[in-house]
N, C-alpha and C positions, 0 to 999 in steps of 0.2 A: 430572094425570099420575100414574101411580101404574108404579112399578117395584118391582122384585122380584132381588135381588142371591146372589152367593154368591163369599167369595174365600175359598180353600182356600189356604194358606201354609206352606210348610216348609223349615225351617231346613236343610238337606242338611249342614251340619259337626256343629253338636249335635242334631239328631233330633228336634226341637222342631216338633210342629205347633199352625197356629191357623186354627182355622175358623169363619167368621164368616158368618152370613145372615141377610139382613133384610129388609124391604120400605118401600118410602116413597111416601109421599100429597104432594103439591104441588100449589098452584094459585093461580088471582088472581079476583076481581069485581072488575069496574067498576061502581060508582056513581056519582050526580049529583055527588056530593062527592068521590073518586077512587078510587084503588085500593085493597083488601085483597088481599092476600097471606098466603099459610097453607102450612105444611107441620109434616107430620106424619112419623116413622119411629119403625120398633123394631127391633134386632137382638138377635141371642142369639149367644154365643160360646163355642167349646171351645178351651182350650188345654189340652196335652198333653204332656209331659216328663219321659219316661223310663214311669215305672207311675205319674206323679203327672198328676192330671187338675182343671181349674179352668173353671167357668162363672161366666160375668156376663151382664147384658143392656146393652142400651144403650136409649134413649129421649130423642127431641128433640121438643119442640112450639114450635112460633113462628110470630107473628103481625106483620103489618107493615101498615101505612096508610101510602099517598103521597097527598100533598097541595099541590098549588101546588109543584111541587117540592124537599117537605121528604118524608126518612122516616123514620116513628117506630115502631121495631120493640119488642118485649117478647120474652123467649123463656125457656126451659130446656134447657137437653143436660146426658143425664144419664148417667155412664160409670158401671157399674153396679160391684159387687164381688161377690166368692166369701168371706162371712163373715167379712170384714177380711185375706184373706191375698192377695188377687186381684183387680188391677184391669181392667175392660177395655183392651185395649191397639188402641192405631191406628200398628202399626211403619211404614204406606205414608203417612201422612195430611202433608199440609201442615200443621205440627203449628201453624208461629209466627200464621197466620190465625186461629187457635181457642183460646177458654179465656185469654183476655187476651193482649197485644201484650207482657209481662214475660215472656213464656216460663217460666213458673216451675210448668207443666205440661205437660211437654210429654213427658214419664210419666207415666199415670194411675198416682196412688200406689193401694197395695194395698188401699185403703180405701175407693177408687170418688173419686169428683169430682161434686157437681153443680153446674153453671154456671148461674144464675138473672141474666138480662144484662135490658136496657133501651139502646138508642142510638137516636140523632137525628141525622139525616145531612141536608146540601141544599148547595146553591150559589148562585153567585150568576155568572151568565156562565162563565169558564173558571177559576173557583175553586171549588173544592169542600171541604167540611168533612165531620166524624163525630167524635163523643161518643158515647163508650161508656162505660158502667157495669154490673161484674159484682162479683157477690156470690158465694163459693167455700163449700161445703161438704162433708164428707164423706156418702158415700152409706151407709157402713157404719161410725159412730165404734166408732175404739175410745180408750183412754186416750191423750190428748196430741194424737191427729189427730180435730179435729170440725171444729172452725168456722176454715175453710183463710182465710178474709181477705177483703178487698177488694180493687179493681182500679180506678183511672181511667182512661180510654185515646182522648188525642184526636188529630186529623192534621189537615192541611190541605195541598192542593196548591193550583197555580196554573199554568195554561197560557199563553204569551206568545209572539206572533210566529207562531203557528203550529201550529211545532214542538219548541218547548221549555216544560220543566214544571220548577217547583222543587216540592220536599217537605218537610214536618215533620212528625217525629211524634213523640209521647210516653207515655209508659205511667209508673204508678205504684200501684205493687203494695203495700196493708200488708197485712201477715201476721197472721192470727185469733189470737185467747188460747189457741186451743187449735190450734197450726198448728206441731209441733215436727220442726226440719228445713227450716222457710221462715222468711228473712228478709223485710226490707221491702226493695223494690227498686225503683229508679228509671234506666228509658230513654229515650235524646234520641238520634232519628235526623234525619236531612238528606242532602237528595239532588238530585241535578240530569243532569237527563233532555235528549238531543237524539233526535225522530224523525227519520228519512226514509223518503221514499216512490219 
């Protein structure tokens, strides 16, 4: 599947636009063994503010195998910078899905972002798990902002009766040697779900 995007945004109180287009490649094989999965995108971005003008790109590649009902993804998303003064920004984006479950990105800093992740996901009947691990870097160091940290990030649900599901998750964010302005940070969710139909 390949799509072809454009979201044109403006601030109408401060005058601020941002324009964003890109295209994305997605798809799956099946083999003897299971699936691959693959998707590719790139965007390019103007932001605008006042007589002051800033481009970044952005870039994802990721790859994923199911197997027997486990998946084992690898990827990069790369939020791009304008020569350390400008990050790509995603103001519409479901931020806390992306770039670790610590939200401690959920601003591209003006340095850019590259997320270089690895997770492992399966179940077993109406429980389900996911391990995830991201590696944080800047896309454009400069002094003090390079190497943004590490991330553990794991969950597990469980479905009972039906229509009820309990949750857990946890994130655990250290901050790089060179990550100034992020701490080490540690989240514990829990939850409990009734559907009906």
């Amino acid at each position: 599947t390949v799509a072809a995007y454009a979201y044109l945004l403006e601030d109408d109180d401060a005058g601020d636009e941002l324009d964003t287009v890109g295209v994305s490649f997605r798809g799956s094989a099946k083999r003897d063994f299971g699936v691959i999965n693959y998707a590719l995108e790139y965007a390019t971005q103007e932001h605008s503010a006042g007589v002051a003008s800033n481009d970044a790109d952005y870039l994802l590649a990721e790859g994923a195998l199911e197997i027997r009902g486990y998946t084992l993804t690898l990827g990069q998303e790369r939020l791009g910078s304008d020569g350390g003064v400008y990050g790509f920004s995603t103001p519409l984006a479901t931020l806390h899905k992306f770039n670790g479950w610590a939200d401690q990105f959920l601003a591209t800093p003006d340095q850019g972002l590259v997320d270089s992740y690895v997770s492992l996901g399966g179940g077993f009947r109406t429980t389900k798990w996911t391990v995830a691990w991201h590696d944080f870097e800047a896309d454009d160091a400069t002094p003090g902002l390079d190497d943004l940290g590490r991330e553990l990030d794991v969950a597990a649900t469980h479905t009972f009766a039906g229509k009820y599901t309990v949750g857990l998750k946890y994130a655990a964010y250290s901050a790089g040697d060179d990550a100034a302005g992020y701490g080490d940070t540690n989240k514990f969710w829990a939850w409990f779900t009734v559907g009906f139909q």
